[in-house]
Backbone as CSV, one residue per row, in Angstrom:
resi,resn,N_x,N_y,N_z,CA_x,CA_y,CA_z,C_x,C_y,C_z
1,UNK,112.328,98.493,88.448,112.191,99.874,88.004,113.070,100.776,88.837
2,UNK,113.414,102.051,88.486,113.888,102.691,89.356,113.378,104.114,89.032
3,UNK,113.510,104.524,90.123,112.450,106.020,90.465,113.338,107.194,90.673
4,UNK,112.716,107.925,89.459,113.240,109.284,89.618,112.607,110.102,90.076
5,UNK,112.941,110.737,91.340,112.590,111.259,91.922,113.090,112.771,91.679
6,UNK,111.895,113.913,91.301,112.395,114.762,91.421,112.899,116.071,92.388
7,UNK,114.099,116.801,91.755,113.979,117.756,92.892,113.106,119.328,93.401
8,UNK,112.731,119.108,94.523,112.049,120.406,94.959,112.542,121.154,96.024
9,UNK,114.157,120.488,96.373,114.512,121.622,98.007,115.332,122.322,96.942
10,UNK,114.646,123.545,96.238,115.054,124.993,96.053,114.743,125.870,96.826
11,UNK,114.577,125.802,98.282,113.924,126.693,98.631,114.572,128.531,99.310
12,UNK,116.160,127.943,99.060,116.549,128.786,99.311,116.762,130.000,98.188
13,UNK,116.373,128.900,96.928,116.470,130.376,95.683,116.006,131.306,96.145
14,UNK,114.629,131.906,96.202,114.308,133.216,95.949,114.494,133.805,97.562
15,UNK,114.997,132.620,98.874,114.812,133.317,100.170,115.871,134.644,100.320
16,UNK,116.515,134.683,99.452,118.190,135.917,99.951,118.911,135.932,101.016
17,UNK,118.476,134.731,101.661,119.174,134.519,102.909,118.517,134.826,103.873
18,UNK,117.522,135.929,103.717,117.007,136.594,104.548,116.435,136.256,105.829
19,UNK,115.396,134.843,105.772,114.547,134.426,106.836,113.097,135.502,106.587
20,UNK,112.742,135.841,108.199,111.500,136.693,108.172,110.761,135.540,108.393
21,UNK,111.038,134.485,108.778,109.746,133.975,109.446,109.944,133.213,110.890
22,UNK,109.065,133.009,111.219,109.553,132.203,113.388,110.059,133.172,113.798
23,UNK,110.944,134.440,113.691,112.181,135.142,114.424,113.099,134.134,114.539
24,UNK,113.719,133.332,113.909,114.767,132.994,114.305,115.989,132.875,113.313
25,UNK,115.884,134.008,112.749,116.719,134.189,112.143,118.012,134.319,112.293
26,UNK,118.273,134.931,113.164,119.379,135.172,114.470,119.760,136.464,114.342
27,UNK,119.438,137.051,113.482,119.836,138.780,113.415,120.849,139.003,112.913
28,UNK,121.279,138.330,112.514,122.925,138.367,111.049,122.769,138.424,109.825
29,UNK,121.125,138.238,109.659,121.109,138.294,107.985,120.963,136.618,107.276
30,UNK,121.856,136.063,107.857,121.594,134.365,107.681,121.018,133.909,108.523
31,UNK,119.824,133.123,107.306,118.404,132.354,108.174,119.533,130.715,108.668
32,UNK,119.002,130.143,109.953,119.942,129.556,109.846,119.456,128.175,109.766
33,UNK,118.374,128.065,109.084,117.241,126.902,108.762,117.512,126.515,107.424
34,UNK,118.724,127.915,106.234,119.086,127.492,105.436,120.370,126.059,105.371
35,UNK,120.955,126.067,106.401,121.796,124.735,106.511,120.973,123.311,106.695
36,UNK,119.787,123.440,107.054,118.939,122.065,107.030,118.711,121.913,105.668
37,UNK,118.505,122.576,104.673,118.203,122.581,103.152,119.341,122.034,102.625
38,UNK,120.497,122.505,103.238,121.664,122.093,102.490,122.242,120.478,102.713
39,UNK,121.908,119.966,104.715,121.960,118.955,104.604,121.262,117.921,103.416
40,UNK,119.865,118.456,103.788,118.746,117.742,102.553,119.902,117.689,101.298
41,UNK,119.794,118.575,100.728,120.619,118.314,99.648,121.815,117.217,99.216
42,UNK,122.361,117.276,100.564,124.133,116.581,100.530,122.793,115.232,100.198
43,UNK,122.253,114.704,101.219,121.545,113.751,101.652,121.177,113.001,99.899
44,UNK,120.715,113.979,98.938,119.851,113.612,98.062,121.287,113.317,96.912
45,UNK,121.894,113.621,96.940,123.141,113.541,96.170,123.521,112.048,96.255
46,UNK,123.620,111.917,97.943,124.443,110.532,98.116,123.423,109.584,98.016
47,UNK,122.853,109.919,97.957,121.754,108.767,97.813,121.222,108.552,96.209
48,UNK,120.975,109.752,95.587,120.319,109.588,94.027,121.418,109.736,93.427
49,UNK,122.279,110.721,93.741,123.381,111.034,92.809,122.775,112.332,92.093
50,UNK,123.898,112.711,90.831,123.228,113.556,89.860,123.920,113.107,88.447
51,UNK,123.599,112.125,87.853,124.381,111.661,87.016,124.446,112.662,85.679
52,UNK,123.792,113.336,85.819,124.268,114.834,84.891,125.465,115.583,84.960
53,UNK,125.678,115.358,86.080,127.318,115.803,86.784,128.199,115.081,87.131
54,UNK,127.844,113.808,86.982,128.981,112.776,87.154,128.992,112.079,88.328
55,UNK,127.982,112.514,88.821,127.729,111.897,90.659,126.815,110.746,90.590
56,UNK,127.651,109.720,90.757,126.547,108.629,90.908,125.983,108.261,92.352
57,UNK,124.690,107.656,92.407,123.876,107.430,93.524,124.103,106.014,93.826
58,UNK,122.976,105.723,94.612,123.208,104.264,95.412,122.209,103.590,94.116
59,UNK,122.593,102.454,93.923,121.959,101.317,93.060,121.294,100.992,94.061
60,UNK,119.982,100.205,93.109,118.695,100.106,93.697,119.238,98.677,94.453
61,UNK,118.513,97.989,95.252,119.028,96.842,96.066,118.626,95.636,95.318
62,UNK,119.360,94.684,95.514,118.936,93.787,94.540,117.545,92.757,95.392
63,UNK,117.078,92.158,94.738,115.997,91.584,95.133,116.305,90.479,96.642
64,UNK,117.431,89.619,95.817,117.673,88.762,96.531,118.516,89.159,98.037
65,UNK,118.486,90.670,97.938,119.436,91.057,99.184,118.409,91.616,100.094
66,UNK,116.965,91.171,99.692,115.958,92.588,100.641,115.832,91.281,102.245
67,UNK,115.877,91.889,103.064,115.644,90.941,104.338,114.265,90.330,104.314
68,UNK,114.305,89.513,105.130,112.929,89.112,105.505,112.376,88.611,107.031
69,UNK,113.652,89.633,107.460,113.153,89.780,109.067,113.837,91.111,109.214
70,UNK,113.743,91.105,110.673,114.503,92.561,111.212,113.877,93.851,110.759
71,UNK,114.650,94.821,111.071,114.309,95.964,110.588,114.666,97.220,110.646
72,UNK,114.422,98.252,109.774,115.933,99.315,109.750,114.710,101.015,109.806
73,UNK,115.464,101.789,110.345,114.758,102.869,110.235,115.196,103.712,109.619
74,UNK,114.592,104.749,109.139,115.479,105.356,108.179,114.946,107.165,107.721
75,UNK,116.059,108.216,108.556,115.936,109.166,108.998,116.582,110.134,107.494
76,UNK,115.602,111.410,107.130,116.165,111.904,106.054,114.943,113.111,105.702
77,UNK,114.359,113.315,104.823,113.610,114.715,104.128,112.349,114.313,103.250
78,UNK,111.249,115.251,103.764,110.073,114.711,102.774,110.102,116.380,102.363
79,UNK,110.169,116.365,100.978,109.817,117.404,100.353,108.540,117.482,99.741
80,UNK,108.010,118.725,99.709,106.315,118.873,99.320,106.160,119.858,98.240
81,UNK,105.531,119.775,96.984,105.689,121.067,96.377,104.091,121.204,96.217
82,UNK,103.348,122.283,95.708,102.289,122.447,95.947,101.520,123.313,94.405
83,UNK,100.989,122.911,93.627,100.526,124.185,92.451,99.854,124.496,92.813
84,UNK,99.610,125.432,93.719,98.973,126.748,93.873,98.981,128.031,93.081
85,UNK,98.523,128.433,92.954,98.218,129.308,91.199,98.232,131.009,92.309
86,UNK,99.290,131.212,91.446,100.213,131.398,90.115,101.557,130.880,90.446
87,UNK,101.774,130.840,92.164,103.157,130.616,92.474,102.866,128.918,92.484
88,UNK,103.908,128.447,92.974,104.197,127.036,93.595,104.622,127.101,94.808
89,UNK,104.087,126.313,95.914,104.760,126.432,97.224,105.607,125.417,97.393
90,UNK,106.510,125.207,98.160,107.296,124.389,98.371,107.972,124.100,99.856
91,UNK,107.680,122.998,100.458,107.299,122.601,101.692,108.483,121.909,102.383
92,UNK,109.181,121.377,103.056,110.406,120.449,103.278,110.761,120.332,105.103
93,UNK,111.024,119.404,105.446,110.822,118.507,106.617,111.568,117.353,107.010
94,UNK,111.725,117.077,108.163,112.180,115.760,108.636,111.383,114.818,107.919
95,UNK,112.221,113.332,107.955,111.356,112.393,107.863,112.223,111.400,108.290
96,UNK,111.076,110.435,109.290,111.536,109.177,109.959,110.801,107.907,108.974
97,UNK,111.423,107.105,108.904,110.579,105.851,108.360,110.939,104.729,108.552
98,UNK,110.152,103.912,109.585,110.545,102.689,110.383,109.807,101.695,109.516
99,UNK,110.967,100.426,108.873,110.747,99.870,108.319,110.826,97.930,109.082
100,UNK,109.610,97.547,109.261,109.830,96.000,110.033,109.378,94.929,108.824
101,UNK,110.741,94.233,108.384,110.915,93.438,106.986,110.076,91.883,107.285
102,UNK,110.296,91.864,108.915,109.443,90.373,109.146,107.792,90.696,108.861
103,UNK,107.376,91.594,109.326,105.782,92.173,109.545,105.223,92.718,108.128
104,UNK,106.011,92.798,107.340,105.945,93.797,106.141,105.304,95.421,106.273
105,UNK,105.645,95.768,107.606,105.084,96.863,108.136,105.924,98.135,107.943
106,UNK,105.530,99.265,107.728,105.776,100.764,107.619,105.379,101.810,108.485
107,UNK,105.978,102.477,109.423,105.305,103.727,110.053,106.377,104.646,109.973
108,UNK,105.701,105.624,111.016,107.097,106.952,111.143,106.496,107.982,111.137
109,UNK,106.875,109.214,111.244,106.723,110.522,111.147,107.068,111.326,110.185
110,UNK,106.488,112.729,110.107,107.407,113.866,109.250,107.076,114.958,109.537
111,UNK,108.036,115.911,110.131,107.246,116.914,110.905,109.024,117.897,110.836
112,UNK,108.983,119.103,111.802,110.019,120.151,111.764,110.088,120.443,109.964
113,UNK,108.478,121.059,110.050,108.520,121.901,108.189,108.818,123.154,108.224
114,UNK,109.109,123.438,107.192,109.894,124.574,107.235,109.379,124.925,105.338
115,UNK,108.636,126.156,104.774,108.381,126.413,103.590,108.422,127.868,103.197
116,UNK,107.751,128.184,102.210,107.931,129.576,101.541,106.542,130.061,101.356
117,UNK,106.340,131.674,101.977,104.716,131.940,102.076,105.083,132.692,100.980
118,UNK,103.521,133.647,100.520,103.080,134.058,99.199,104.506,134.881,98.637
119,UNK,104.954,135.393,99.533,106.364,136.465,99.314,107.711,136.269,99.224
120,UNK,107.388,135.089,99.395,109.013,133.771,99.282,109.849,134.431,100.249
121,UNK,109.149,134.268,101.310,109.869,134.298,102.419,109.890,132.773,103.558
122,UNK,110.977,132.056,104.064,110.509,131.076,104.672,110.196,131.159,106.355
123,UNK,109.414,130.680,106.404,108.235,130.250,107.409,108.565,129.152,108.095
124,UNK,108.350,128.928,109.282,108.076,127.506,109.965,106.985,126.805,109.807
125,UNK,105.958,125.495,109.594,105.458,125.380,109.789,104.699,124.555,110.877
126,UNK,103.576,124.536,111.289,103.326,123.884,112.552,102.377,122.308,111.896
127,UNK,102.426,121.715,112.320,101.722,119.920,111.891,102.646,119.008,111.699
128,UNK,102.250,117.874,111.248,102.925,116.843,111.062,102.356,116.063,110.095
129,UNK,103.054,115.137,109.518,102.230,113.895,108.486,102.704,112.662,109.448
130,UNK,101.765,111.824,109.665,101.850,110.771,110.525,101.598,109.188,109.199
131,UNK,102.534,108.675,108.988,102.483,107.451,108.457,101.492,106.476,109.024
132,UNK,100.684,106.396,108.378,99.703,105.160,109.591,99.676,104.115,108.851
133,UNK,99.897,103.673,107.729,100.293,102.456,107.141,100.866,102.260,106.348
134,UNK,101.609,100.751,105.680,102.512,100.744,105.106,102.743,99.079,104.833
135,UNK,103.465,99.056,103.534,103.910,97.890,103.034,105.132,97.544,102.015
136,UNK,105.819,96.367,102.095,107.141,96.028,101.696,107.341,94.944,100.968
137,UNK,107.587,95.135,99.991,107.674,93.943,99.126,106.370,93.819,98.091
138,UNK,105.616,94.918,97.618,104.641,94.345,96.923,104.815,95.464,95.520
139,UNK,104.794,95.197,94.481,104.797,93.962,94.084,106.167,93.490,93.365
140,UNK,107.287,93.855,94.161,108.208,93.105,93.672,109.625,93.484,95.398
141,UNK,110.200,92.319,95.924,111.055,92.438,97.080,111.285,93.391,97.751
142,UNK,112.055,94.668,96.331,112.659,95.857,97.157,111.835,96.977,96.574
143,UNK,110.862,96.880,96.691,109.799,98.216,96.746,108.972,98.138,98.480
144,UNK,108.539,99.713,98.054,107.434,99.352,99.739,106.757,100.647,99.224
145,UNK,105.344,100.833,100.253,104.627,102.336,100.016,104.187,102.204,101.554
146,UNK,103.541,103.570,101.539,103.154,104.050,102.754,102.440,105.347,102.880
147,UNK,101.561,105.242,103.591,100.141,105.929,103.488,100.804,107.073,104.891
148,UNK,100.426,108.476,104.447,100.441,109.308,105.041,99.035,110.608,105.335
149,UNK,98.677,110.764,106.499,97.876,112.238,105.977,98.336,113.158,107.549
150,UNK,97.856,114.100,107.132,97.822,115.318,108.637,98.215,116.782,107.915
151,UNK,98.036,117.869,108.639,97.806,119.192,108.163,99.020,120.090,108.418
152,UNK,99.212,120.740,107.558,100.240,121.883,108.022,100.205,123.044,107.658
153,UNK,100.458,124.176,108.458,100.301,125.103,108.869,101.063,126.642,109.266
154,UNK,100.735,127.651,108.686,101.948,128.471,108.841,100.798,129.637,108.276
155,UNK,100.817,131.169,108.881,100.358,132.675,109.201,99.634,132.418,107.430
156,UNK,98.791,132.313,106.690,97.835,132.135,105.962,98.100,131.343,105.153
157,UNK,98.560,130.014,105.155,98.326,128.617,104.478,98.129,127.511,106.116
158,UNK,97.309,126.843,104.727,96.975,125.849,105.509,96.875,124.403,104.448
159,UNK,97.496,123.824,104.664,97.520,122.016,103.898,97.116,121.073,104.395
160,UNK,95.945,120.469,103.559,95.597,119.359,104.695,95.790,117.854,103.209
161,UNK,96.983,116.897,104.035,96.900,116.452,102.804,96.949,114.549,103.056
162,UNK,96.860,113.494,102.434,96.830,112.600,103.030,96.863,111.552,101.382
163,UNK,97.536,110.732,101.457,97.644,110.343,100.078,99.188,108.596,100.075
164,UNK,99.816,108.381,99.309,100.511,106.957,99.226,101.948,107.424,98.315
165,UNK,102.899,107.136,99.463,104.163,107.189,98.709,104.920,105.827,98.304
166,UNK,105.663,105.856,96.648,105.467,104.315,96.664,106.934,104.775,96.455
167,UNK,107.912,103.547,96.560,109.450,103.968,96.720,110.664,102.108,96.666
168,UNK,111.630,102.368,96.511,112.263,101.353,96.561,113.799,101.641,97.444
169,UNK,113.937,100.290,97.582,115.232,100.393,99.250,116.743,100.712,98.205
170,UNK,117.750,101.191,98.415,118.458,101.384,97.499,120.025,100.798,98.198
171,UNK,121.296,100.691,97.494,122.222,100.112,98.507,122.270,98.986,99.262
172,UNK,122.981,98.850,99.599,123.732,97.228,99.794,124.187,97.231,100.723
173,UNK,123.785,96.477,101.945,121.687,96.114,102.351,120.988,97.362,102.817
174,UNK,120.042,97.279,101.620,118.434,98.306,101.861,119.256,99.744,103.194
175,UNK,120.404,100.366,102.501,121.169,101.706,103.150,120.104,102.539,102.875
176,UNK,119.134,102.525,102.052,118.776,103.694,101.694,117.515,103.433,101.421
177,UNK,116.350,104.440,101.175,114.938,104.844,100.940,114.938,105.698,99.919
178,UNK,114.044,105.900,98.636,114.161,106.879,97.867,112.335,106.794,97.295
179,UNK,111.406,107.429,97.418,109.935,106.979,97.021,109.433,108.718,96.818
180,UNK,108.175,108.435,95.763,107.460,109.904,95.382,106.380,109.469,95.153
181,UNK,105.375,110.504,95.510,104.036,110.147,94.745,103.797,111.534,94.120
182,UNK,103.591,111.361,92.659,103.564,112.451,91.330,102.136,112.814,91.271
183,UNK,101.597,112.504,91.888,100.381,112.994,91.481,99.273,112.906,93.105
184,UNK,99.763,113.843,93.932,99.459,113.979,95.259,98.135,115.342,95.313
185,UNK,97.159,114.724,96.131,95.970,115.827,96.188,96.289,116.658,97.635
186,UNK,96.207,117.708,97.328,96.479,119.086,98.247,95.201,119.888,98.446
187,UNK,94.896,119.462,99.635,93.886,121.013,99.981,94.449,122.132,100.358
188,UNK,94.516,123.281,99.167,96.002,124.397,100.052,94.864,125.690,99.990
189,UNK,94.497,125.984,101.544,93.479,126.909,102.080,92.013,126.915,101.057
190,UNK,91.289,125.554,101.061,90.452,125.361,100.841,90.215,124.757,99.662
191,UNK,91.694,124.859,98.940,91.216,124.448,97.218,92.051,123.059,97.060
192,UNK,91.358,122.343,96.667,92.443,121.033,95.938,93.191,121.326,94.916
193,UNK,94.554,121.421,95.183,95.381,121.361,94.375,96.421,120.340,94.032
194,UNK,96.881,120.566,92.934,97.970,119.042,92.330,99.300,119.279,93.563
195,UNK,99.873,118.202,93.700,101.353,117.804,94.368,101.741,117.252,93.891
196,UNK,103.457,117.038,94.313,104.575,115.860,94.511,104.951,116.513,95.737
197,UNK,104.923,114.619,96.073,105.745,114.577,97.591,106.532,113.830,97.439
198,UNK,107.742,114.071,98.043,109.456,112.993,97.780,109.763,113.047,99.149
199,UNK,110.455,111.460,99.010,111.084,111.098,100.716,111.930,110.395,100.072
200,UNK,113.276,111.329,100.672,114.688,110.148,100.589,115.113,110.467,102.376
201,UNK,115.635,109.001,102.577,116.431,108.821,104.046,117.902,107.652,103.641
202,UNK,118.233,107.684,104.851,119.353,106.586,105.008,119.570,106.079,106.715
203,UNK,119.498,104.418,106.591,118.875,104.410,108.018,120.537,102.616,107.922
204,UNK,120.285,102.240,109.066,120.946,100.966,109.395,120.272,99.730,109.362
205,UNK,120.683,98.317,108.855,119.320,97.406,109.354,120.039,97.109,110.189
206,UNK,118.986,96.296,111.404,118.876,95.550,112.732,118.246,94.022,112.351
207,UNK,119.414,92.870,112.052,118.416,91.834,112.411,117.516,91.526,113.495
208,UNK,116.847,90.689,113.401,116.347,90.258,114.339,117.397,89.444,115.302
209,UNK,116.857,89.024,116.588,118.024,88.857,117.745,117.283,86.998,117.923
């Protein structure tokens, strides 16, 4: 199968450049947290492509190429969107994801968020999502998922969210990560609300020695 993952780092549409949130805007008018959005972006291109535009992405990995030792980590963006009524929030972040092909094991981090409060202005946020488990190869070589929860935080939201991203290795050998879960539960300041969460990275493998 292959997974389309959709996109949610718009977040600079409605910002105007402006910032207004952390102070660190730098006082020029350009927030300068908008160039991490843009990496994200380059990031999601080379990796998915946009074949609407003629940009092709990385092909999914073939089965017979997934390792079965070693292991590769793989550094890139978890985007969060949130239906919160009437707006949508939209959330975006580092993401690490350490992948060990002998163990069939998954961990990592995702944290340095950065989103848009009620006024679409962007915000820092404070938390992290901590990967605490994970698996590779089920049910077919070059797929894997991985269980995330932890809270995040920013001047009147609060997300507390914890849920399974399922995803496949992409590129030739497993260059790449691309996984979503479409139907993610959000506590956003008290109410459960619907999500998607997307993680694309691009990491190196390490055999084993």
């Amino acid at each position: 199968m292959r997974i389309c993952v959709p996109l949610v780092l718009f977040l600079a549409a409605g910002c105007g450049g402006g910032g207004g949130g952390g102070g660190d805007g730098g006082g020029s008018g350009i927030d300068p947290r908008l160039s991490r959005i843009d990496i994200y972006e380059a990031q999601r291109l080379r990796v998915l492509g946009e074949p609407g535009a003629g940009v092709m992405g990385m092909p999914v990995t073939p089965e017979v190429q997934i390792p079965v030792s070693g292991s590769a980590t793989y550094d890139g963006s978890v985007s969060i969107l949130v239906e919160t009524m009437p707006e949508t929030a939209v959330i975006v972040g580092d993401a690490r994801v350490a992948m060990d092909f002998g163990l069939s094991q998954v961990g990592g981090v995702m944290d340095n968020f950065l989103g848009t409060d009620p006024d679409d202005r962007l915000r820092n946020f404070d938390g992290r999502l901590t990967i605490d488990s994970g698996e590779i190869g089920d049910p077919a070589p070059n797929v894997w998922s991985l269980d995330y929860a932890g809270t995040l935080s920013a001047p009147g939201q609060t997300y507390v969210m914890a849920g399974t991203v399922e995803g496949e290795f992409l590129g030739e050998p497993v260059a790449a990560i691309a996984g979503v879960e479409l139907e993610a539960q959000i506590v956003a300041n008290g109410v459960l609300r619907d999500g998607v969460v997307t993680i694309i990275g691009e990491g190196d493998f390490t055999p084993d020695n």
